[in-house]
C-alpha positions in Angstrom: -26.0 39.0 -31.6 -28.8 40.7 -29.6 -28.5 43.6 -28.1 -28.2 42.3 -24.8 -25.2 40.0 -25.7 -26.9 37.0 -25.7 -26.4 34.3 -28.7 -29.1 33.7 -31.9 -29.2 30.1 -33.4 -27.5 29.6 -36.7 -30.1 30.6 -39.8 -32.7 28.5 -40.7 -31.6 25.9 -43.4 -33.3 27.1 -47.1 -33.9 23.7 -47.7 -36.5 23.2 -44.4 -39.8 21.9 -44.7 -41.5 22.6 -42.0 -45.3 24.5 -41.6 -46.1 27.8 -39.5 -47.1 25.3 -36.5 -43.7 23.7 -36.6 -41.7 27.3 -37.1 -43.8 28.0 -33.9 -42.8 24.8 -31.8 -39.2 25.6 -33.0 -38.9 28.9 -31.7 -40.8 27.5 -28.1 -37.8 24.7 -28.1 -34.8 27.5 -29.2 -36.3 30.2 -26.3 -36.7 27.2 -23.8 -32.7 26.0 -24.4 -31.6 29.6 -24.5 -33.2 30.4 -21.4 -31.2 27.5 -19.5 -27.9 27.7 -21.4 -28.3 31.7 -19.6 -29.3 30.3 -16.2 -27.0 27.3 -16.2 -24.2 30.1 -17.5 -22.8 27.2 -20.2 -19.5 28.3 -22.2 -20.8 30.1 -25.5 -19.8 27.2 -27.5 -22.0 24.9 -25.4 -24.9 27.2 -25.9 -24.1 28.2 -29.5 -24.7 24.0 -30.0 -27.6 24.4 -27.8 -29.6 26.8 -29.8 -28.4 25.3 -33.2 -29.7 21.7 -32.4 -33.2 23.1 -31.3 -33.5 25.6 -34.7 -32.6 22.5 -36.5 -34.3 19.7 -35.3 -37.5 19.7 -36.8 -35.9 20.9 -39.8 -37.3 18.4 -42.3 -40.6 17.4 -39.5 -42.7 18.0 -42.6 -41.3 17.1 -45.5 -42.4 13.9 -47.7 -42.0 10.4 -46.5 -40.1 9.5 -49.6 -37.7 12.4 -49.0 -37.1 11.1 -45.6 -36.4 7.9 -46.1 -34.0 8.9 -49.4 -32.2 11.4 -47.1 -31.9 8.8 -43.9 -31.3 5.8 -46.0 -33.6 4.4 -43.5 -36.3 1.9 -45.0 -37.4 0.7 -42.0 -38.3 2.9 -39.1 -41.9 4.5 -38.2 -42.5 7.2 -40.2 -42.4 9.7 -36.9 -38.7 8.8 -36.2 -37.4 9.8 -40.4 -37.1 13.8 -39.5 -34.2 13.6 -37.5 -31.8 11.0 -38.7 -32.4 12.9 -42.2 -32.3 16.3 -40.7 -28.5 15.5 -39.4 -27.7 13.7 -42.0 -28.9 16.9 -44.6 -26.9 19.4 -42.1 -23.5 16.9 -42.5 -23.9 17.2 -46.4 -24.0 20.9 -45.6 -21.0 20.8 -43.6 -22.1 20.7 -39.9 -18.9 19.0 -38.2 -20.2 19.1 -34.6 -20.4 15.6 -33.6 -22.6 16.3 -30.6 -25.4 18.9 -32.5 -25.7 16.1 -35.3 -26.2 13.6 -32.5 -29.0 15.3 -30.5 -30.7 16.2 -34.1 -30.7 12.3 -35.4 -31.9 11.3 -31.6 -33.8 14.0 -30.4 -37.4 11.8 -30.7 -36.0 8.3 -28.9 -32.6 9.6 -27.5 -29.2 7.6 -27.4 -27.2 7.2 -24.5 -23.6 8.6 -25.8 -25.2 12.3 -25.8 -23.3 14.7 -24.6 -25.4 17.9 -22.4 -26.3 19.2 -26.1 -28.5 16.0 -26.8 -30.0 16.0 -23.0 -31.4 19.4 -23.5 -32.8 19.2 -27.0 -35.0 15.9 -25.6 -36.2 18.1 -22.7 -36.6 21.0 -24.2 -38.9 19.5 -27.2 -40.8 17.4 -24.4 -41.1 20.4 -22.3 -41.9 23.1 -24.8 -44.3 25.6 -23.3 -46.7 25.3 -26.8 -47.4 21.1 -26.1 -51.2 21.4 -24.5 -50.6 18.1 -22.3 -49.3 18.4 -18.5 -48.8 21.9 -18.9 -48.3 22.1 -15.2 -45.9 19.2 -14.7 -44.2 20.4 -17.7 -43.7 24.0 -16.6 -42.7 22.6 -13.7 -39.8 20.0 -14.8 -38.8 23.1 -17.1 -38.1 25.1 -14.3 -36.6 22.4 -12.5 -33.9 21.7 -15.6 -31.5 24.9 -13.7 -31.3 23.6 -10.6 -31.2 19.5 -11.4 -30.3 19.1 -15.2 -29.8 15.4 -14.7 -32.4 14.9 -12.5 -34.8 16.1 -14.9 -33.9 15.0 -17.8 -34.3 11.2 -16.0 -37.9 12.2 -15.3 -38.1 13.5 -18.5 -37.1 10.4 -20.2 -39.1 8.5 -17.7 -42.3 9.9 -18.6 -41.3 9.3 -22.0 -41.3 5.6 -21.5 -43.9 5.4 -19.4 -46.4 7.2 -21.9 -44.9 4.7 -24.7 -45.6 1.9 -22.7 -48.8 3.1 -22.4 -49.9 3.6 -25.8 -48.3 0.4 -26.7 -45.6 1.5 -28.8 -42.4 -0.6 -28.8 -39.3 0.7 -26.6 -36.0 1.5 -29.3 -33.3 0.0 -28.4 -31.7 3.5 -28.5 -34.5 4.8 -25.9 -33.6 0.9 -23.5 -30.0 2.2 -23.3 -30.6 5.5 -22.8 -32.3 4.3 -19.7 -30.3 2.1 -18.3 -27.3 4.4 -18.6 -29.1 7.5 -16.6 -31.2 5.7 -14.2 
């Protein structure tokens, strides 16, 4: 633990692949969810999960396409959403047993609408990151906001979410539709 009592995320799994940049936006996302787990006062366990679904996350971000879709047993989705269902799915080989960190991992890019407060804040915190270069007032500002309206936010969150999907034209995941209609 730190000297000033607060908690540090589990290590960083040897078998990663992830570049400087990512180790970067990693950190950002672990600082972001300590920072509220402090403000919101969460019990340690809570924040322990916290802090352990945002160091592994982006665990495998940069690793092979072939690796990714070996280690998700996924054959189908966009490349972009591999990382995270192999990323859990790598930690439960390892022996990760908390339902609720594995959950926020494998769902942290289009979000799921059974997640518990561990999966909220990993989709807000990687959204809201301080290191992303778009919106970086609105963003500051919905990440100050998370400590006084956690589920507020995270709504807007998720709603800017779909509206910049829309936008681009990328198709709504039936994961990300439910998630929406179970918060809004």
């Amino acid at each position: 633990m730190p000297a000033d009592g607060g908690m540090v995320p589990a290590p960083f799994p040897v078998w990663a692949q992830v570049t400087e940049r990512r180790r970067s936006h990693i950190d950002r996302v672990v600082v972001l969810l300590d920072r509220w787990a402090r403000a919101l006062d969460v019990p340690a366990e809570t924040h322990q999960a916290w802090l352990d679904a945002g160091q592994w996350h982006d665990a495998l971000r940069d690793a092979s396409v072939d690796d990714l879709r070996s280690l998700s047993a996924d054959g189908e989705s966009p490349e972009g959403l591999l990382h995270g269902p192999a990323a859990a799915a790598r930690l439960a080989v390892d022996g990760e047993s908390r339902a609720d960190v594995l959950s926020a991992i494998r769902w942290h890019t289009v979000g799921h609408r059974e997640w518990s407060a561990v999966g909220r804040a990993l989709y807000m915190a990687d959204f809201l990151e301080p290191g992303r270069r778009f919106m970086p007032v609105d963003r500051a500002y919905l990440a100050d906001r998370v400590i006084d309206d956690f589920d507020g936010t995270f709504r807007q969150v998720l709603r800017m979410r779909l509206e910049w999907a829309l936008r681009e034209g990328h198709a709504l995941r039936p994961e990300t539709v439910a998630l929406w209609n179970a918060v809004r």
